[in-house]
C-alpha positions as CSV (number, residue, x, y, z in Angstrom):
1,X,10.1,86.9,-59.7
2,X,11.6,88.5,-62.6
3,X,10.3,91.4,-62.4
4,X,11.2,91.9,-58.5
5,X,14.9,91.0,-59.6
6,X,14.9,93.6,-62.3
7,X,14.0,96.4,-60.2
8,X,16.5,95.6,-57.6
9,X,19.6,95.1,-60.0
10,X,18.7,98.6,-61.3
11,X,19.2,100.2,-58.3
12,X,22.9,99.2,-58.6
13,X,23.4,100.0,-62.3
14,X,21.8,101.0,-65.5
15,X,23.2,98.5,-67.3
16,X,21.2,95.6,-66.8
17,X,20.9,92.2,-69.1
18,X,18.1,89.9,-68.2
19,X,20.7,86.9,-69.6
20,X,17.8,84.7,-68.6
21,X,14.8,84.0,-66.3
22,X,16.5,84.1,-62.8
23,X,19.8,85.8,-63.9
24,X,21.1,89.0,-64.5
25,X,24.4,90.7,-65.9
26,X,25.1,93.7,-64.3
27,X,28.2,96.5,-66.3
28,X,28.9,98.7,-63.4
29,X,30.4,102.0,-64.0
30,X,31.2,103.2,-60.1
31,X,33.1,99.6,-58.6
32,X,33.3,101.2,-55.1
33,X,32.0,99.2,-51.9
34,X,30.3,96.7,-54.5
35,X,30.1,93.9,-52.6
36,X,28.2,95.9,-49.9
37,X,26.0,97.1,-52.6
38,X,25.4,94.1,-54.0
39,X,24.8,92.6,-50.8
40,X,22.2,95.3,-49.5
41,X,20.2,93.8,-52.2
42,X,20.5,90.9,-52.0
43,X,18.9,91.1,-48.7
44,X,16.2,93.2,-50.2
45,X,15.5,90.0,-52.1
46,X,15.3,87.8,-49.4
47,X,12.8,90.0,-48.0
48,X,10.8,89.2,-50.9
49,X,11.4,85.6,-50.3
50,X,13.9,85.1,-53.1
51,X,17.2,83.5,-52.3
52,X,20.2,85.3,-54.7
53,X,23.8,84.5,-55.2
54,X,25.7,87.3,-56.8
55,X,29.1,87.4,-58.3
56,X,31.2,90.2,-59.3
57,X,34.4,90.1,-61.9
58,X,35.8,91.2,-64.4
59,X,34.7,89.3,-67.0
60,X,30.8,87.5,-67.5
61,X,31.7,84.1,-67.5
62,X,34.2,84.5,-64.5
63,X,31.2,86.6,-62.6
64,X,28.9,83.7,-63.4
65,X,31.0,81.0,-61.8
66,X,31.9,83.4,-58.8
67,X,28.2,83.3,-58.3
68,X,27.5,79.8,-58.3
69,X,30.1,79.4,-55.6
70,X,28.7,83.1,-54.0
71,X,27.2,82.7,-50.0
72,X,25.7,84.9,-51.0
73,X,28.7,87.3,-52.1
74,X,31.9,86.7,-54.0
75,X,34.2,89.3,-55.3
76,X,36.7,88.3,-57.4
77,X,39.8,90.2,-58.7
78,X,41.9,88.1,-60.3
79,X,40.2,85.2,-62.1
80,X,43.7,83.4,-62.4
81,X,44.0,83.2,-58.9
82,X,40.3,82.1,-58.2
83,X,40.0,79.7,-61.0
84,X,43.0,77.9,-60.6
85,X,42.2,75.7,-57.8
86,X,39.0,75.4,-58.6
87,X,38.4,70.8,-59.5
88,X,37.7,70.9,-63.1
89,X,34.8,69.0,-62.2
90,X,33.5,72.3,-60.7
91,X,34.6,74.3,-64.1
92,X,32.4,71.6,-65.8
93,X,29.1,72.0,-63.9
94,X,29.5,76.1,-64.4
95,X,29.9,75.8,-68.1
96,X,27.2,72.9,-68.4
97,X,24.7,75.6,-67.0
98,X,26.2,78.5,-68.3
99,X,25.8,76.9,-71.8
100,X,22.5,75.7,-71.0
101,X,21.2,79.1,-70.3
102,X,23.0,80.8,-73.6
103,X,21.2,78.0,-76.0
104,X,17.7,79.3,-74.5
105,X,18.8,82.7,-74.7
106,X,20.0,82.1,-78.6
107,X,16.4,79.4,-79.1
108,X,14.5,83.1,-77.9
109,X,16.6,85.3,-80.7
110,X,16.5,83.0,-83.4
């Protein structure tokens, strides 16, 4: 499966961080029609029989959390106004698995 992801994500961008098995950070330099990009592959996916959620922000972490809430797509473009009304219980599940996926990225490194 990680393979298959890679070599769709690169079609989008360059600039492409396997940040860990399952989930990639994509740094995109041309931010036109990007949720119609992102979406084209993630039907691409789904034609390989994997289900994606993607996304797209300014920052990483907000990008993360936009893409745990994603069906499949969810551009953000301020993160004050999207995170605000988020429950903070929903904060809490994003940055238990955020964290959880950093500390095997860091046990990998070290």
């Amino acid at each position: 499966m990680g393979e298959i992801l890679l070599q769709h994500v690169f079609s989008l961008s360059p600039y492409v961080e396997a940040t860990a098995p399952g989930v990639c950070t994509i740094q995109f330099t041309d931010k036109r029609n990007l949720t119609a990009k992102v979406s084209r592959v993630i039907e691409q996916l789904i034609k390989c029989e994997i289900i994606a959620q993607a996304g797209i922000a300014p920052l990483p972490d907000t990008s993360f959390l936009a893409a745990h809430l994603a069906q499949p797509v969810l551009e953000i473009d301020d993160a004050k106004e999207f995170l605000a009304p988020l429950p903070i219980e929903t904060l809490a599940i994003a940055s238990d698995r955020w964290l959880s996926l950093n500390r095997k990225t860091i046990n990998k490194t070290a």
